[in-house]
Steps between C-alpha positions, in 0.01 A plus 500: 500500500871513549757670311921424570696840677756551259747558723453198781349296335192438758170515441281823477137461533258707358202618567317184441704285710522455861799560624786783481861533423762701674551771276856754479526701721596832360840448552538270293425188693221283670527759823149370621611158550825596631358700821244242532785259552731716749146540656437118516840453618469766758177397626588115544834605668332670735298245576755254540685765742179562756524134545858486644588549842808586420378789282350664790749414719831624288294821420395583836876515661637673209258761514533500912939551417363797193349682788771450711750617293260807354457588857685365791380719748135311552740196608719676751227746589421308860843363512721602791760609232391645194833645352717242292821751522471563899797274662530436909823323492434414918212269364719349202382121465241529718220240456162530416321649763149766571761771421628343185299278297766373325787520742807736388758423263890553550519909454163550725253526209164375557422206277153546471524848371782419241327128419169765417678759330753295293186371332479796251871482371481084484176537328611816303810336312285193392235671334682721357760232327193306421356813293872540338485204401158446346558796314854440347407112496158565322613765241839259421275231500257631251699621259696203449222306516331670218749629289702203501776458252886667586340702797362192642817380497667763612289557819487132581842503525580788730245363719664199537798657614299661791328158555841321565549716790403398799238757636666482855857473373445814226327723787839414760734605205337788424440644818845438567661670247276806565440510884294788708614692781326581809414866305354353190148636467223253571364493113874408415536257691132316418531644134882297479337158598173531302751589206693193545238228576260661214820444277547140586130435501389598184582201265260272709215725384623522148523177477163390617353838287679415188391115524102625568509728207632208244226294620259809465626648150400199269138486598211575275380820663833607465564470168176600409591878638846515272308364237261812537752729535546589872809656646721279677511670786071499523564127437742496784294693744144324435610150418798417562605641849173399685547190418848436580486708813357254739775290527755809550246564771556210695833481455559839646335437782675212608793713412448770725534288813819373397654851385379645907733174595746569316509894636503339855825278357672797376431697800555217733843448306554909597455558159224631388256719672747707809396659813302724561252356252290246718450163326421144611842386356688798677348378818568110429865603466527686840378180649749302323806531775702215630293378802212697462264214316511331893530788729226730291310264248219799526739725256503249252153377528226752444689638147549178357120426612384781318723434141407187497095573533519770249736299225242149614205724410626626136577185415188335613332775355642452142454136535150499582451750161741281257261202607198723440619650134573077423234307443663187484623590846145500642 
């Protein structure tokens, strides 16, 4: 026997029948259902992923450049030069050889050491842009997303503003107008271009956020916990957000290649991260001299090798998880 939920509207079956109903959650909404989703979700996205290649393949060299970055000393532990700050100007230019891996660059630095070391600061500003901006993005995103209205508005349009600026063009302008000197502290001088890239980023996560959560906030189960009185920030936090968080996911990921580019640009440009700090675009832009591409390719070749397999591997990382997370993908 079946009675009507006066709140869905689906069928609840007694004791008699044979079958169940999802019930609310004490929160006000049909929680059960809800996890079992995200879990169903999960669970088939993971699936999807072991299949991949490219899964595997993306996740094993970012995890090789993590360690490498978290500790550069297992790399240049049997090297013949382990210090990235230790300059022989005699052996400037100096190909590779058993002495030098990666031949010398132009001041006498050992380009093995500073490709290994300049690894953590690379790898440093992305991640930490991409978590400025999944924060700022995700909060800006949800609130205009659910409260609609004037503040909708409102933040829609100031993100705009940021979106019209070129990420590449903004981060050149800005570092610019407020350059480093060779005694800036190391946090300044990582903490100025995370600031400036997590600034311009933002409104590509808000916008993706804000677009998940309109799809989200209509649905049944939704509803269903306002009607019952939950709080919207409980609605937020257990309906809303896991639901729309995937596809910030992905996004961000792809992102985060492109923002340790864009550091190498800026620094390349002499712009952005300065000597001493040891970065991959630092190094690409002592290798950058008139002549210097023919007469020492080696200065310009390991660095670039290495940016390009870490910012390759995000993105085929967050490619290989979009396709996962969309079915009609598969």
């Amino acid at each position: 026997m079946s009675e009507m939920n006066p709140v869905t509207g689906d069928a609840a079956t007694t004791k008699e029948g044979t079958s169940t109903a999802a019930e609310p959650g004490p929160d006000g909404a049909n929680a059960v259902p809800t996890r079992e989703r995200a879990r169903s979700l999960g669970r088939d996205a993971w699936e999807e992923l072991r299949k991949r290649p490219s899964f595997w393949f993306s996740t094993a060299l970012i995890m090789i450049m993590i360690i490498m970055a978290l500790f550069p000393q297992l790399f240049t532990a049997l090297a013949p030069q382990s210090d990235p700050r230790a300059a022989d100007l005699s052996r400037a230019r100096q190909a590779p050889s058993g002495d030098a891996w990666f031949g010398f660059d132009g001041q006498g630095y050992d380009i093995y050491a500073r490709t290994i070391y300049g690894a953590r600061a690379s790898i440093l500003v992305g991640v930490l842009t991409t978590v400025g901006t999944l924060l700022l993005g995700s909060i800006i995103g949800l609130v205009a997303g659910f409260r609609g209205g004037w503040l909708d508005a409102l933040l829609s349009r100031v993100g705009e503003i940021f979106w019209a600026i070129p990420l590449l063009l903004g981060g050149v302008l800005f570092m610019t107008s407020f350059p480093s000197g060779l005694d800036t502290p190391y946090s300044v001088v990582v903490g100025k271009v995370v600031f400036v890239l997590t600034i311009l980023g933002w409104p590509r996560i808000a916008r993706i956020m804000r677009s998940a959560v309109l799809q989200v906030k209509p649905l049944d189960y939704v509803q269903a916990a306002r009607a019952l009185g939950a709080s919207p920030l409980r609605i937020v936090l257990k309906h809303v957000l896991p639901n729309a968080f995937t596809s910030v996911i992905v996004v961000a990921t792809i992102d985060l290649g492109a923002y340790i580019a864009t550091e190498a640009t800026l620094s390349f440009l002499g712009i952005g991260l300065q000597p001493p700090v040891v970065s991959w675009g630092i190094a690409i832009s002592n290798a950058s001299g008139l002549g210097l591409l023919q007469s020492a390719p080696h200065m310009l070749l390991f660095p670039s090798v290495f940016l390009s397999v870490t910012v390759l591997a995000f993105i085929m990382l967050g490619d290989a998880v979009r396709d996962a997370f969309d079915p009609k993908g598969r």
